[in-house]
C-alpha positions as CSV (number, residue, x, y, z in Angstrom):
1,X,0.0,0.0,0.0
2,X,1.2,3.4,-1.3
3,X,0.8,7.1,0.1
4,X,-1.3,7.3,-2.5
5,X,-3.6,4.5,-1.6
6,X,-3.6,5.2,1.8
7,X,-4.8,8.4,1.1
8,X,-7.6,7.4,-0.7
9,X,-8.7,5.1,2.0
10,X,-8.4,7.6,5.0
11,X,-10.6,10.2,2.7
12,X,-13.1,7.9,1.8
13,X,-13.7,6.4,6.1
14,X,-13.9,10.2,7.1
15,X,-16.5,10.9,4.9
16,X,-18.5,7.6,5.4
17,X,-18.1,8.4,9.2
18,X,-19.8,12.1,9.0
19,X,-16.8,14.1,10.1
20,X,-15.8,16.2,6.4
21,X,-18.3,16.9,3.4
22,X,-16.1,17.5,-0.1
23,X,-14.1,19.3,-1.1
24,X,-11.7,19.7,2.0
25,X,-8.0,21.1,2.8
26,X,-5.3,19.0,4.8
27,X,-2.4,20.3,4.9
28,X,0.9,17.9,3.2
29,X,4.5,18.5,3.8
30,X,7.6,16.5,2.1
31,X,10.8,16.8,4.6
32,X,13.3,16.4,1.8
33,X,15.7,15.5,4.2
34,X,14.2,12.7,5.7
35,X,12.1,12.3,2.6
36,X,9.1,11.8,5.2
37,X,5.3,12.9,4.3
38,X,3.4,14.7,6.9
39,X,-0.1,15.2,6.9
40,X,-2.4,16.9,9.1
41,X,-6.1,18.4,8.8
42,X,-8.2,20.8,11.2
43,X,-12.2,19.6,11.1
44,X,-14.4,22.2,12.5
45,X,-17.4,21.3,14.6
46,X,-20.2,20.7,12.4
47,X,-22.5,22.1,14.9
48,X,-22.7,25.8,15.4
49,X,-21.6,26.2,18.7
50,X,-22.6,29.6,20.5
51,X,-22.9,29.0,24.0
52,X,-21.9,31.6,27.1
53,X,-18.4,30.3,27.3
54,X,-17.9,30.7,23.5
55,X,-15.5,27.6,23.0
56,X,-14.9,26.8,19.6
57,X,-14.3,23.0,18.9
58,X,-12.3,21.1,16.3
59,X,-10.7,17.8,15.6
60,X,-7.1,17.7,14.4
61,X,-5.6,14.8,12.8
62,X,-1.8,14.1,11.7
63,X,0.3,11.7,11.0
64,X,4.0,11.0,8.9
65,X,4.5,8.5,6.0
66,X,8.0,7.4,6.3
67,X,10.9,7.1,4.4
68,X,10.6,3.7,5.7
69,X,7.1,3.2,4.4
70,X,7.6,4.4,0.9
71,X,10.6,2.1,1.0
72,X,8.4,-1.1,1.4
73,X,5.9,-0.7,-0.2
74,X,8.0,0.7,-3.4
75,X,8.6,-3.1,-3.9
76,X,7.2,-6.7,-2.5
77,X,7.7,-8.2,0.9
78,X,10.4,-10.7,-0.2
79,X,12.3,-8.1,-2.6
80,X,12.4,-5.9,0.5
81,X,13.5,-8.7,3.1
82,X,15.7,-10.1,0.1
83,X,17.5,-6.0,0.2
84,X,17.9,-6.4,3.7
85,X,19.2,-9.7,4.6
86,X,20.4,-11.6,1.6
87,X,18.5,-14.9,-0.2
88,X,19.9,-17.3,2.2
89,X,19.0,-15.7,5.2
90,X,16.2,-13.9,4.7
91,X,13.1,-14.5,6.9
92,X,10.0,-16.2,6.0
93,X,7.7,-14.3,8.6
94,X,7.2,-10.7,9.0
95,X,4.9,-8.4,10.8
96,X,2.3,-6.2,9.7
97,X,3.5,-2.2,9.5
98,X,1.7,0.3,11.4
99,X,1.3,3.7,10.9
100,X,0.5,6.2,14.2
101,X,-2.5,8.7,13.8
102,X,-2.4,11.3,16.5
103,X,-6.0,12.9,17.0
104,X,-6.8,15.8,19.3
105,X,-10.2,17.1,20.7
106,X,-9.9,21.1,20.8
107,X,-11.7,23.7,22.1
108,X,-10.6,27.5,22.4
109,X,-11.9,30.9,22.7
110,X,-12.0,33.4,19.8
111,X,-9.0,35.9,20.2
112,X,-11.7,38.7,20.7
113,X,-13.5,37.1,24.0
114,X,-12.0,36.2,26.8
115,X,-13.0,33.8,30.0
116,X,-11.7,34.2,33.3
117,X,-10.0,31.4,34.4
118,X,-12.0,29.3,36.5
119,X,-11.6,28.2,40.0
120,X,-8.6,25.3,41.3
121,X,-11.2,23.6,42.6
122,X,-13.4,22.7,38.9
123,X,-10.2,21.1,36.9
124,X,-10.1,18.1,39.1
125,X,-13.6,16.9,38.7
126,X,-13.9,18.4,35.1
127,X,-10.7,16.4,33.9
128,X,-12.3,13.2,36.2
129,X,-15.6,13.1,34.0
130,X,-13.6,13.6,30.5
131,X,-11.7,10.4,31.7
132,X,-15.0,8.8,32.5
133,X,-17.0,10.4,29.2
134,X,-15.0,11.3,26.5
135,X,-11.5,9.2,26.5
136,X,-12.8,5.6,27.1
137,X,-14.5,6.4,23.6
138,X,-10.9,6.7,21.7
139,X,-8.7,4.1,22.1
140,X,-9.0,0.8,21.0
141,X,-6.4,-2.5,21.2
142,X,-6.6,-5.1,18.5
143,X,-7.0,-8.7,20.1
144,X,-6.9,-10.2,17.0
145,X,-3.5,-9.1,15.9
146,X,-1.0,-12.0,16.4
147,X,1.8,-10.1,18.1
148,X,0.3,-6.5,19.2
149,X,2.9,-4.3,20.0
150,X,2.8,-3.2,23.9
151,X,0.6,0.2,22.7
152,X,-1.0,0.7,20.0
153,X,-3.5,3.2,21.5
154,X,-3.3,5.9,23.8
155,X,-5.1,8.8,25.9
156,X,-3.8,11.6,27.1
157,X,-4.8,14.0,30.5
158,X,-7.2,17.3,29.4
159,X,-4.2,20.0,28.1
160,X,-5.1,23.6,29.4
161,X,-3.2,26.9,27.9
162,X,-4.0,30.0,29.1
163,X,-3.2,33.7,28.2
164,X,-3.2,36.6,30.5
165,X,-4.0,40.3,30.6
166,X,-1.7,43.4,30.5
167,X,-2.4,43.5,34.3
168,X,-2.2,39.5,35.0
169,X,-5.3,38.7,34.6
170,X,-4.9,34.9,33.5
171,X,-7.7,34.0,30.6
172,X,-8.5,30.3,29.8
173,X,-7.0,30.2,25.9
174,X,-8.1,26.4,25.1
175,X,-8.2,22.9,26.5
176,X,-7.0,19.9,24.3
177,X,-7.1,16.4,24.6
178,X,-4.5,14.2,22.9
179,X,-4.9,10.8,21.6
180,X,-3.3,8.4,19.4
181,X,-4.6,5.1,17.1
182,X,-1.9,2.8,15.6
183,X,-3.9,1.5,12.1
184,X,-2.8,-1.7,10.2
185,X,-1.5,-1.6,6.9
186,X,-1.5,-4.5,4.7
187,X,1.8,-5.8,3.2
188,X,2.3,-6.5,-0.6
189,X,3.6,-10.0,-1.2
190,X,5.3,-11.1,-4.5
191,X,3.2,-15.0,-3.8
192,X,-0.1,-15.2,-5.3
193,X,-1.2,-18.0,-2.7
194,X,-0.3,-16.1,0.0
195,X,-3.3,-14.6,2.1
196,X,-3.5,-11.1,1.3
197,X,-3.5,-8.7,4.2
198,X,-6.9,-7.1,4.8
199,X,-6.8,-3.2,3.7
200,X,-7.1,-0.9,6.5
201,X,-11.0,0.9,5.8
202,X,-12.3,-0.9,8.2
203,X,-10.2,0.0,11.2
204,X,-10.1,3.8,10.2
205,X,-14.3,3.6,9.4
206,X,-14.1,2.2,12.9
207,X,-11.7,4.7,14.4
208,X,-13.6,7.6,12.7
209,X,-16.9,6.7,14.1
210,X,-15.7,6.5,17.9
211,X,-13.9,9.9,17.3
212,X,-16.9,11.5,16.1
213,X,-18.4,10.0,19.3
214,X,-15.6,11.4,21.3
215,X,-16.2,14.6,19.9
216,X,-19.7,15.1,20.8
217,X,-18.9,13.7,24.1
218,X,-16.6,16.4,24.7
219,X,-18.5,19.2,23.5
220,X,-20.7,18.4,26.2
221,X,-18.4,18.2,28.6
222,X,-17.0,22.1,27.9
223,X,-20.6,22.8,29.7
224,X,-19.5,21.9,32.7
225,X,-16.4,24.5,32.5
226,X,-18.3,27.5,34.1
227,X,-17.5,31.0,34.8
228,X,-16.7,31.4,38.5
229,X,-15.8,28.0,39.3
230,X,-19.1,25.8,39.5
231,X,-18.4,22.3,37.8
């Protein structure tokens, strides 16, 4: 599976899963360097959100094609482990390559509002019921995967950045919440009898759908970030 490929599956699960409507713009970079592909797109709510806190939510996606991953899959699995090792001692067995998708659940406050910083006292329990609401509904570990790697998922704790005023006043900028998906890809092999890895739609129609659930999960949960410090 090519960059190209790839691509085509990860537009075609995000818009069977609801989150983009076509035409849309993600953003690719080439390192020349490390001849590495980075690619990374901003999905704005699709419900207007106006509410006395004014957050503004998104959904940010990236991830990097490799050098490493253009490399095999430029050819077959046994002209790549041939490359590598030799004829005689090249392996027989390999495992599937994985590509990491970082996701993050934002929400921040137009530059022309601001909201006090709330109370000490409301980030422990608000950043207790995202754990309970929102993150269980991100990561997921594949049982059925022969030899899983030790992660291939990941949460992270509520991020909070904050601006102040000329006089100190400290202003609540944003609160993000950081996640990561490791998604199968399938491996070309040169052997016609050999069971073809399954392509990766699946797992990133799957992923899509519980980050769209995610996402309305925490929406809700920016209501309970009052003014004054009520949770």
């Amino acid at each position: 599976m090519d960059y190209a490929s790839f691509r085509q599956f990860w537009d075609d699960a995000l818009r069977s899963a609801g989150l983009v409507s076509f035409p849309f713009d993600a953003q690719e970079t080439l390192d020349p360097e490390a001849q590495s592909r980075f690619y990374r797109i901003v999905i704005p709510d699709n419900i207007a959100r106006v509410d006395e806190n004014g957050f503004f939510v998104t959904t940010t996606f990236k991830w990097v094609w490799e050098a490493l991953h253009a490399a095999r899959f430029r050819t077959t699995e046994e002209d790549m482990l041939t490359e590598l090792f030799g004829r005689k001692r090249r392996p027989k067995r390999t495992e599937r390559p994985w590509l990491r998708v970082d996701v993050q659940l934002n929400a921040s406050i137009p530059m022309d509002r601001h909201l006090p910083l709330p109370e000490t006292s409301v980030w422990p329990s608000w950043a207790a019921s995202v754990r309970d609401s929102v993150a269980p509904l991100l990561p997921t570990r594949f049982e059925d995967a022969p030899h899983p790697p030790p992660i291939v998922s990941w949460c992270g704790e509520p991020e909070i950045k904050l601006s102040s005023s000329p006089a100190g006043q400290l202003y609540l900028h944003s609160v993000n919440l950081p996640a990561f998906q490791l998604i199968r890809l399938p491996r070309h092999w040169d052997d016609p009898d050999r069971r073809p890895d399954p392509s990766p739609d699946r797992e990133l129609l799957d992923f899509f759908r519980r980050v769209k659930h995610a996402r309305a999960a925490w929406r809700e949960s920016l209501d309970r970030i009052n003014v004054g410090g009520s949770a």
